[in-house]
N, C-alpha and C positions, 0 to 999 in steps of 0.2 A: 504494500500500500504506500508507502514510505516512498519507493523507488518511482511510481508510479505519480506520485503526485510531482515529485521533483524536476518528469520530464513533463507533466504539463506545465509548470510554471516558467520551464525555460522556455517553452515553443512558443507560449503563450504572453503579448503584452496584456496587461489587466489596466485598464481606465478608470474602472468603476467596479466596486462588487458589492455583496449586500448577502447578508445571511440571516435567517431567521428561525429557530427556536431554540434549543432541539425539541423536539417531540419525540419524548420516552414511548414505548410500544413493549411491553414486558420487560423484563431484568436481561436481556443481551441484545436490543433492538433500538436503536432511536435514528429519526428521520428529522432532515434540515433542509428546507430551501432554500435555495442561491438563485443570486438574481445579479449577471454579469454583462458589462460591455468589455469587450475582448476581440484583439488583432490577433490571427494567426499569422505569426514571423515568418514563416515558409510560405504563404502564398498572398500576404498582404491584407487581407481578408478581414475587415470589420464586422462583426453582427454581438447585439445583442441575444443573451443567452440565460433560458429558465431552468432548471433542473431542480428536480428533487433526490436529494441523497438518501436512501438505506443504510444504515450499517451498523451491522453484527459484533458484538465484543465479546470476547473472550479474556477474564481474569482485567486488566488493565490494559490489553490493545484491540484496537480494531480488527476484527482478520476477513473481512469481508466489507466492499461496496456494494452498491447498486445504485446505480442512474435511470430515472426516469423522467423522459421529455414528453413535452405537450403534442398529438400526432396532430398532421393535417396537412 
């Protein structure tokens, strides 16, 4: 997760972001939306971006994500 997030934030300029709760879901589960404006460095690429984060703990670390975007 660690490794993971470190190549998104190089690939990635951030402008803007915005986080909001967590939202606890049982004792290994809580969920956060993020609400980002974001260039991708590799192809120039501006857009605004919603996601909802999942993620699963185990003892003291995260060992699982999940991303969920708005379809259409």
């Amino acid at each position: 997760v660690r490794g993971k997030g470190e190549w998104w934030l190089g690939a990635h300029e951030i402008h803007a972001a915005k986080a909001e709760g967590p939202f606890p879901h049982g004792d290994d589960r809580f969920a956060v939306i993020f609400d980002m404006d974001i260039t991708n460095k590799e192809s120039k690429q501006r857009m605004q971006m919603k996601e909802i984060g999942v993620f699963t703990v185990k003892g003291d670390k995260i060992t699982r994500e999940e991303f969920f975007y708005a379809g259409g």
